[in-house]
C-alpha positions as CSV (number, residue, x, y, z in Angstrom):
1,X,20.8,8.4,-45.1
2,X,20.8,6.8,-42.3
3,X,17.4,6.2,-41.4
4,X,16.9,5.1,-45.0
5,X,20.1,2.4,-44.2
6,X,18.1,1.5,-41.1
7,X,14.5,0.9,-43.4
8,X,16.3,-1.2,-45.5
9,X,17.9,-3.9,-42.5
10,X,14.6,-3.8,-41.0
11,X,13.1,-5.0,-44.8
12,X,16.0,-7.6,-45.0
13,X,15.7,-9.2,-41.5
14,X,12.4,-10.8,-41.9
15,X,11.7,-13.7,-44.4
16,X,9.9,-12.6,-47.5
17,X,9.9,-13.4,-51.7
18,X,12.5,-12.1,-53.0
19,X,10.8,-9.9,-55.5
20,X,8.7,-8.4,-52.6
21,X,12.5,-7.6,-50.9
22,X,13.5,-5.8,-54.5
23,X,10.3,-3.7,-54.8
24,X,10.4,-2.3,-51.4
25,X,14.0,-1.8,-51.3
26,X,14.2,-0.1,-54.4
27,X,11.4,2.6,-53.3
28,X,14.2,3.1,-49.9
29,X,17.0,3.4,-52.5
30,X,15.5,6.0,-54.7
31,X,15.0,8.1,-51.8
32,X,19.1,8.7,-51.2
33,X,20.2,7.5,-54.9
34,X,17.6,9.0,-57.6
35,X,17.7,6.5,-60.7
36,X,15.9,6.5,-64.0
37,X,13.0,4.4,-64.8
38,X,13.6,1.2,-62.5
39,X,16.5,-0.5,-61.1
40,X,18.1,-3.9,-62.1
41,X,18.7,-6.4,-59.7
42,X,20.1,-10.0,-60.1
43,X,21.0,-12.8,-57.4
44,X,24.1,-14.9,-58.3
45,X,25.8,-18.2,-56.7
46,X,27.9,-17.7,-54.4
47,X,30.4,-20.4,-55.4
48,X,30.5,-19.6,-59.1
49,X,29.5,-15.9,-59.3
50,X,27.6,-16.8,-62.2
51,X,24.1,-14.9,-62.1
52,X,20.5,-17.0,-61.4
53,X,17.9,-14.6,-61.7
54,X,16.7,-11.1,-62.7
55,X,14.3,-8.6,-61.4
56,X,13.7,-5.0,-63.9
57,X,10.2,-4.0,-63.5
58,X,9.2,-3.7,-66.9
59,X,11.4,-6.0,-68.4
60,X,10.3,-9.6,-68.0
61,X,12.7,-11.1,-70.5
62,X,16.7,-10.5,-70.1
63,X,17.6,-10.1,-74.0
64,X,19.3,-13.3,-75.0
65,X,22.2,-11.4,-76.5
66,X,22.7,-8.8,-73.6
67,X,23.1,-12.0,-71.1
68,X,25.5,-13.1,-73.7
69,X,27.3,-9.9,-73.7
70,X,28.0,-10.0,-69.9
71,X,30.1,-13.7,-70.4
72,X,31.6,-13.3,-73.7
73,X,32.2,-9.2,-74.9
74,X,35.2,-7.3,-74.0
75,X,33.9,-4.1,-72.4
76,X,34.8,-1.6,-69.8
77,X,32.1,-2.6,-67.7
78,X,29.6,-5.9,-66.5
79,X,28.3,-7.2,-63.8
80,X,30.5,-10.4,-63.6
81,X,33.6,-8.2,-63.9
82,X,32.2,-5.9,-61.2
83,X,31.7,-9.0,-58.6
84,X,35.4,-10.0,-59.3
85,X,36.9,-6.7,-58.8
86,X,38.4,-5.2,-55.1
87,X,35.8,-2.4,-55.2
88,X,32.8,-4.0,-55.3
89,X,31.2,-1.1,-57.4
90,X,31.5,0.9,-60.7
91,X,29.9,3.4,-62.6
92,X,30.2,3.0,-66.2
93,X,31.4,6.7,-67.1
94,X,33.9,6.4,-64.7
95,X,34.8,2.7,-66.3
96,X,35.3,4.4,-69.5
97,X,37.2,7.2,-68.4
98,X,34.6,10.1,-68.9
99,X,33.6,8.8,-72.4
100,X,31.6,6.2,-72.4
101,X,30.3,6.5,-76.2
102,X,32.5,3.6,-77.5
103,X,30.7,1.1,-75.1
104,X,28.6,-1.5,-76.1
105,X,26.8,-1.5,-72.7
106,X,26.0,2.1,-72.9
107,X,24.6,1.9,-76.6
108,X,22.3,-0.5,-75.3
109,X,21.2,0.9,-72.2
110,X,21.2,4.4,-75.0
111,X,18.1,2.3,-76.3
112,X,16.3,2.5,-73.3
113,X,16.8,5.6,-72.3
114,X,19.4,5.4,-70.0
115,X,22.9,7.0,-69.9
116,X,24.4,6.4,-66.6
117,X,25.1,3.0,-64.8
118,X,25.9,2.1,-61.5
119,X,26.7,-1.9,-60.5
120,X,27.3,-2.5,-56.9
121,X,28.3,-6.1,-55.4
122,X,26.0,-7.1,-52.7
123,X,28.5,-9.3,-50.6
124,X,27.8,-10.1,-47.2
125,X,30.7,-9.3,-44.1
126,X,31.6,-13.1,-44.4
127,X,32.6,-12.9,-47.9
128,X,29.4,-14.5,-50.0
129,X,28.0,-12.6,-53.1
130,X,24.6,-13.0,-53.2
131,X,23.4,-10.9,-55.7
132,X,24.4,-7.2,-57.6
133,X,22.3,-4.3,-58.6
134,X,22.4,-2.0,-61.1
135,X,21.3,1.6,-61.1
136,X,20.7,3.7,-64.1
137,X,20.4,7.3,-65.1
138,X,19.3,9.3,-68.2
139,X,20.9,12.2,-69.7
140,X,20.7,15.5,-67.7
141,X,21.2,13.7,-64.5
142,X,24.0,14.6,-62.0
143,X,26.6,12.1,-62.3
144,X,26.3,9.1,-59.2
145,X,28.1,10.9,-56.3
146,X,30.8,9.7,-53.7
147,X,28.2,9.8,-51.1
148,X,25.8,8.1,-53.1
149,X,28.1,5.4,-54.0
150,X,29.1,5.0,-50.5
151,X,25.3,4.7,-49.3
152,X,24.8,1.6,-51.7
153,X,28.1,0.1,-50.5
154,X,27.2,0.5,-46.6
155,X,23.8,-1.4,-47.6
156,X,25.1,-3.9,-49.9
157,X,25.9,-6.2,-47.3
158,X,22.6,-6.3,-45.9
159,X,20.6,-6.8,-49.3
160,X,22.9,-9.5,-49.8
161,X,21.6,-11.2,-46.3
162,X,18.3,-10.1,-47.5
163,X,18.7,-11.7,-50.9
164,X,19.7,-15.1,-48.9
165,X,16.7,-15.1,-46.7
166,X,14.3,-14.6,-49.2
167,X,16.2,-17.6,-51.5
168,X,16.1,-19.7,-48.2
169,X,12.4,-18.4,-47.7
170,X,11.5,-19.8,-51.1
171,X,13.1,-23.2,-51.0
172,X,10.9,-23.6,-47.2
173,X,7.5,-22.3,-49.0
174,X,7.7,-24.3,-52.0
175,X,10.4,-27.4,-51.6
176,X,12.9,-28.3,-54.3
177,X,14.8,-30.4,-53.2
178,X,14.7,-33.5,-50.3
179,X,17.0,-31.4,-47.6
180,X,15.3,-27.7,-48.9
181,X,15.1,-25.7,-45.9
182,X,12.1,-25.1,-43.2
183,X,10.9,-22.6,-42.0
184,X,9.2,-22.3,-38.8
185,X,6.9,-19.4,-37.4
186,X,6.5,-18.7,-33.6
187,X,4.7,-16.5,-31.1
188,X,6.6,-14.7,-27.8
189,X,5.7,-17.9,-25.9
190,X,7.4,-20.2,-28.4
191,X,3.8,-21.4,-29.7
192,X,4.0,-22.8,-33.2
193,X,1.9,-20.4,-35.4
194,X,3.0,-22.2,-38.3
195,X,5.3,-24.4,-40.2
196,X,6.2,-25.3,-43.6
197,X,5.8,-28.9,-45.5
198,X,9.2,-31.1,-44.4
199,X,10.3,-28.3,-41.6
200,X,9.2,-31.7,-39.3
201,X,12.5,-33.8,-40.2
202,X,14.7,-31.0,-39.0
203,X,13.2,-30.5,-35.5
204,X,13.2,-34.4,-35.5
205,X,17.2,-34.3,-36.3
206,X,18.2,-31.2,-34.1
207,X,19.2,-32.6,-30.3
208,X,16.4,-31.8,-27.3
209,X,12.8,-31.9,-27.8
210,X,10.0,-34.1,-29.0
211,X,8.5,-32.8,-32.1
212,X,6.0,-35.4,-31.8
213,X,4.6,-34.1,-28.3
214,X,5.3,-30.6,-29.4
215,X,8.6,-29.5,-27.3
216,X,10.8,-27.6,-30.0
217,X,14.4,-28.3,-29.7
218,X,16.8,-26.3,-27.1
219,X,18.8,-24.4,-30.0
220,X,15.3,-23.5,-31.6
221,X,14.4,-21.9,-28.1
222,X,17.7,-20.4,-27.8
223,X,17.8,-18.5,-31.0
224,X,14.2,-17.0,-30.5
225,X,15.2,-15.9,-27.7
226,X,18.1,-14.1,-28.6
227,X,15.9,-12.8,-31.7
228,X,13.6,-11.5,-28.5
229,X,16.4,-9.3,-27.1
230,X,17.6,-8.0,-30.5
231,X,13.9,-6.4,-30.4
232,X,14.8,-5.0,-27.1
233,X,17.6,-3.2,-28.2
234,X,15.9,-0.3,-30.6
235,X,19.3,-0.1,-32.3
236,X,19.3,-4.0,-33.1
237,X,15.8,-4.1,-34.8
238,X,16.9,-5.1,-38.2
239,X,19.6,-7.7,-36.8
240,X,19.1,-11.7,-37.9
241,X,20.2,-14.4,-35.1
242,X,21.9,-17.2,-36.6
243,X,23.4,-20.4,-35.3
244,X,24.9,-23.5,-36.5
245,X,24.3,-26.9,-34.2
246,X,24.9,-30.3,-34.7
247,X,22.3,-32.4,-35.6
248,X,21.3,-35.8,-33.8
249,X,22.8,-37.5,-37.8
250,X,26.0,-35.9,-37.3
251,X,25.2,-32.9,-39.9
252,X,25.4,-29.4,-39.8
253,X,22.2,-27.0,-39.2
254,X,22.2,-23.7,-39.7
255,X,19.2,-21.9,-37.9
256,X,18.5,-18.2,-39.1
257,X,16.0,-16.3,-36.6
258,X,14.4,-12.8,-37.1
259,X,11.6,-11.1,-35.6
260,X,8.3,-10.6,-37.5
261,X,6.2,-7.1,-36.1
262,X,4.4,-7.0,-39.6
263,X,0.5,-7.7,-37.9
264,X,1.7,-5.5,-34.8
265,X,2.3,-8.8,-32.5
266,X,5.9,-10.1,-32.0
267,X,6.6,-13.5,-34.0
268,X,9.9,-15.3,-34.4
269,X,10.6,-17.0,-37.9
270,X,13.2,-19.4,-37.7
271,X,14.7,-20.8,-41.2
272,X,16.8,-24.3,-40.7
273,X,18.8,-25.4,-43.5
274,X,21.3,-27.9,-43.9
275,X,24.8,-26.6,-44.1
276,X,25.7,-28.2,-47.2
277,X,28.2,-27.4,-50.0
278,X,27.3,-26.3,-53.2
279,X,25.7,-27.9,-55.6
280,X,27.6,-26.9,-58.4
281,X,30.4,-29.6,-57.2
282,X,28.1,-32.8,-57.9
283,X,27.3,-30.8,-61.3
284,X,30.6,-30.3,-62.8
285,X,31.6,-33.9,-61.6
286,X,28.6,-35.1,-63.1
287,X,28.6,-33.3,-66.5
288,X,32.2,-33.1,-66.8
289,X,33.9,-36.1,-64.5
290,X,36.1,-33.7,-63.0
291,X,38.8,-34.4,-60.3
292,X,38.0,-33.0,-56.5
293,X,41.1,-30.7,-57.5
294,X,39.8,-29.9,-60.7
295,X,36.8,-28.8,-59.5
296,X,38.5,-26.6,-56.7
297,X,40.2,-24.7,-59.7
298,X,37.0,-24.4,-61.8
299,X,35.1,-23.0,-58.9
300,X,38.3,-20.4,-58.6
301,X,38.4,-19.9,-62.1
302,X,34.8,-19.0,-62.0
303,X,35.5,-16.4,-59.3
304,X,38.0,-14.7,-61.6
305,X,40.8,-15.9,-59.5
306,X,44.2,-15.6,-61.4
307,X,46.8,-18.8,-61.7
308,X,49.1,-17.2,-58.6
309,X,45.7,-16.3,-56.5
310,X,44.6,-20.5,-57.1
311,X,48.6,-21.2,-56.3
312,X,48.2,-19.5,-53.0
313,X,44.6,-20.8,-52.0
314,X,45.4,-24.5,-53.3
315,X,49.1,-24.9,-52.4
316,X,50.6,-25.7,-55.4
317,X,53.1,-24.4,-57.8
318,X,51.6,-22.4,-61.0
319,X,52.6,-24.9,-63.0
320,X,50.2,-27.6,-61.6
321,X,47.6,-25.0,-62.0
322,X,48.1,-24.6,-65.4
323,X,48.2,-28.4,-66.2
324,X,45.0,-28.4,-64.2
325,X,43.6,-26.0,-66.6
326,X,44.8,-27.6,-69.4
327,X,42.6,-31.1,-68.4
328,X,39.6,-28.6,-67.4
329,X,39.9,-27.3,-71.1
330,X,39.8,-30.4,-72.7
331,X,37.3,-32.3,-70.6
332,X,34.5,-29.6,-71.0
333,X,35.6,-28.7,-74.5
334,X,36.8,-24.8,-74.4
335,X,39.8,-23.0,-75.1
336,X,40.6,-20.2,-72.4
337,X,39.1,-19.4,-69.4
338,X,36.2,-17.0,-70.4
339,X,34.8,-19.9,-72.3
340,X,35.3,-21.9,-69.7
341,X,33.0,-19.4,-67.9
342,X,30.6,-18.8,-70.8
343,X,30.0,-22.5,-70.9
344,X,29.4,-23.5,-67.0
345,X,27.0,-20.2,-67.2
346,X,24.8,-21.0,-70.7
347,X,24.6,-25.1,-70.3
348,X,24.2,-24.7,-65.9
349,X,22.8,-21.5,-65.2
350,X,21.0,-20.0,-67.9
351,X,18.1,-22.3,-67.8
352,X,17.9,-21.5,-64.0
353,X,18.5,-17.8,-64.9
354,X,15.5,-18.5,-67.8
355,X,13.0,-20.2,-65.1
356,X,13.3,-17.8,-62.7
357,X,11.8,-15.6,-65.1
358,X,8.8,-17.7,-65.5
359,X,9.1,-18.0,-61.6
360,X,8.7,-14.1,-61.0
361,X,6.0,-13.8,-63.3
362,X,3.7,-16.3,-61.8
363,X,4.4,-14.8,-58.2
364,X,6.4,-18.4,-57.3
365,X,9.5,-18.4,-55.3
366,X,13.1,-17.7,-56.7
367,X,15.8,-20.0,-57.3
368,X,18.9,-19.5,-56.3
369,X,20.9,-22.5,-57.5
370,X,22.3,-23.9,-60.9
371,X,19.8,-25.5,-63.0
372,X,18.9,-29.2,-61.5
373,X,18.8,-32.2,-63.5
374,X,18.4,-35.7,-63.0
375,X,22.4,-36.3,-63.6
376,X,23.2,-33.6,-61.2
């Protein structure tokens, strides 16, 4: 297991698409956890939890009423309840107690062929879901094991890194936005083998340098070379350098560096991206006019967070939460709090969740952010 825990850091430590990243890891996964058929793996926001994209080989559509299922049906198990809960994981036998024949979920997943299902949180160390997986198996197979269980949750936080990368890697390749990240490629004598469109205004803003007579900026240097000596270190080979600097406009960079051994020669990628907040905050202020506290409880809200957790985190009395709430409610038209969920998900995310689709099946890069509009 644990070479095949070692093949999948080394596949998540370099920039690549994200669907590339789910193919290859899958074919590592099967080798320790035997599914049926194909797995199913999603990325979500980590602000919201909500889900932005799918990847089931074989299925190119998520069925409108089994994403609809996930938001609004009472169930013992689904992927947004998963990513709220302590574990992080759950089968769906277990879920239901050893009889899982009055589930909903497992009468669909009866109809295509699968019996079993396994949904794992990929959450990184730091505490940011970036995605969840779901393994299935048909009838006759040995039920998912302790071992196996714990295989997925020592990887999880490494496809989770993995799933950020290749998000980051997409935004670089093919821009979305004004500040989407760059991405920069170097040989082992800091020579610039390549660069993508925009990555130019970020060496500009990073202190030390001259872009414009080719002298890459101190912290660029520094994080190659620290990616260098990971490679040294046969035990490090998967590892991903990161750093965060202030930038000559008095903003945050965030530099990710890994080593690229792909063509046999050692290359550095380095990914810089602006360490922004979400931008589900302008969206909910923008769609909804939300207060700044409001929008602190929605985001909670949309984490599962209870009224005593948002006390806690927000420093105020359960009351004030509650008449929070009760503004939320009425400014974006709901009732309770799973519709309050259902909403931000079907009017912010399932369009993204929708393009992505169309996305995967031209070979462009994945989203990994709510749907943008002109008002957000």
């Amino acid at each position: 297991m644990q070479c095949a825990a070692d093949k999948v850091a080394r596949l998540c430590a370099a920039p690549r698409g994200l669907v590339s990243l789910w193919r290859d890891a899958s074919d590592v996964v099967a080798g320790v956890v035997p599914y049926y058929w194909t797995p199913c793996w999603f990325t979500l926001d980590p602000v919201s939890m909500l889900m932005t994209s799918h990847y089931h080989f074989g299925m190119d559509e998520f069925p409108g009423e089994w994403l609809a299922a996930e938001y609004y049906e009472d169930d013992v198990q689904s992927v947004p309840d998963v990513m709220r809960s302590a574990e992080g994981i759950s089968t769906l036998h277990e879920a239901a107690h050893g009889d899982p024949s009055g589930s909903p979920r497992w009468r669909r997943n009866r109809t295509l062929g699968g019996d079993q299902e396994l949904i794992a949180r990929l959450r990184t160390r730091s505490g940011e879901t970036w995605g969840a997986l779901s393994l299935y198996r048909d009838e006759g197979m040995p039920m998912f094991s302790e071992t196996e269980k714990s295989f997925v949750q020592e990887i999880a936080p490494v496809l989770a890194g993995g799933a950020r990368r290749a998000l980051l890697y997409g935004q670089a390749e093919e821009p979305e936005y004004a500040d989407s990240p760059g991405l920069l490629v170097l040989d082992e004598n800091w020579n610039i083998e390549s660069a993508t469109p925009g990555v130019d205004r970020w060496m500009v803003d990073l202190p030390g340098g001259d872009w414009d007579r080719g002298e890459l900026p101190a912290a660029v240097i520094t994080l190659a070379g620290r990616v260098l000596r990971c490679v040294e270190d046969r035990d490090r080979l998967g590892d991903v350098a990161i750093s965060r600097v202030l930038s000559r406009s008095g903003a945050w960079l965030v530099l990710h560096g890994a080593c690229l051994t792909s063509t046999g020669r050692r290359r550095i990628a380095v990914i810089v991206e602006p360490a922004h907040p979400s931008r589900l905050y302008p969206l909910l202020m923008s769609a909804y006019g939300l207060t700044e506290r409001e929008k602190e409880v929605t985001s909670m809200v949309l984490q599962g967070a209870s009224t005593s957790q948002i006390s806690v985190e927000l420093h105020v009395s359960a009351q004030t939460v509650q008449q929070h709430l009760k503004s939320i409610f009425d400014k974006t038209g709901v009732h309770s709090r799973r519709d309050l969920v259902g909403k931000v998900f079907f009017h912010h995310y399932e369009p993204r969740f929708r393009d992505n689709e169309k996305r995967t099946a031209a070979g462009r890069p994945v989203r990994g952010d709510p749907w943008h509009t002109q008002s957000s």
